[in-house]
N, C-alpha and C positions, 0 to 999 in steps of 0.2 A: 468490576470486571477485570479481571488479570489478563493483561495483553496476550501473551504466550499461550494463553489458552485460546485468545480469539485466533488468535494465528492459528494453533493446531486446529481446531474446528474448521476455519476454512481448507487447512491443508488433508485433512482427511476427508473433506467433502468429496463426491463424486463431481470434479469438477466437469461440466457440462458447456462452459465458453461463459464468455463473460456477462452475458445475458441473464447466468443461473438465478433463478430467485433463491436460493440458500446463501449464495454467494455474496447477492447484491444486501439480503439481509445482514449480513453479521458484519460487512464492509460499513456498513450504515451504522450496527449499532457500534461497531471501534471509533467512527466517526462522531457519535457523540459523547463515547467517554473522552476521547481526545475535545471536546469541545469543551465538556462539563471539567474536565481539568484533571478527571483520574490520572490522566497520564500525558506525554507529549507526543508529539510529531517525531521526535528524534529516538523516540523509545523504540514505536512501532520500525521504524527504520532501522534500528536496532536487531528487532523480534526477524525483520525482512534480512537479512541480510546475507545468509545461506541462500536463497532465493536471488536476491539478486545480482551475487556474484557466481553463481552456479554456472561450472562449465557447458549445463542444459538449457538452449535456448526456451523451450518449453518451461523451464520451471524460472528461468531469467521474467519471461515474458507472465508469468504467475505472479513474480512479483511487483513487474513496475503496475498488474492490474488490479493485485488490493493495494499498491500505494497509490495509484491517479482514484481509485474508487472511494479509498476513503477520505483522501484531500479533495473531491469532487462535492462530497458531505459537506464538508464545513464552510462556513461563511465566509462568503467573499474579501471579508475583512479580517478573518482571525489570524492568519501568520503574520509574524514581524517582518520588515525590510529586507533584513539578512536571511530567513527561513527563505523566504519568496528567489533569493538571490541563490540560494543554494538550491532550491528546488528547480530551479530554473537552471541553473550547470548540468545537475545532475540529466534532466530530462534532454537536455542541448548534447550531452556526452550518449547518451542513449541512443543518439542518431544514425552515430555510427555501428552501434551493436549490429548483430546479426537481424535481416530483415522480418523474421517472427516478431522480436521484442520489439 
């Protein structure tokens, strides 16, 4: 599966809240190619990143919910030390975003 494309499917999805079952499918299945090794964590972060720095709380807030959805996927133990550390700034810097994100 080629990340950019999972990104685009969810971005043309008729997003419906974070609940969507379209949503929560394809967040799931990114989550086990990032498991299964097709790709990384930092890719997908990559693929996110117009989303997450978008001056649109709405589509800011788009983003941090396929990256918490699909890191929500993977095993407790699969990031390194460092990912965990940087996942962790990132989500700590998020606080003070706008109150949607």
């Amino acid at each position: 599966m080629d990340i950019s494309i999972s990104c685009d499917t969810i971005l043309s999805c008729q997003f419906t809240g974070k609940d969507d079952v379209e949503f929560k499918k394809t967040c799931y299945l990114i989550s086990q190619d990032v498991k299964d090794g097709k790709f990384e964590v930092v890719e997908l972060v990559k693929q996110l990143q117009n989303l997450l720095v978008n001056p649109s709380p709405t589509q800011r807030e788009l983003g941090v919910l396929i990256l918490t959805e699909v890191l929500t996927n993977l095993p407790v133990d699969f990031l390194s030390d460092q990912q965990l550390e940087t996942i962790l700034l990132f989500y700590t810097n998020k606080l003070s975003d706008h109150h949607q994100v």
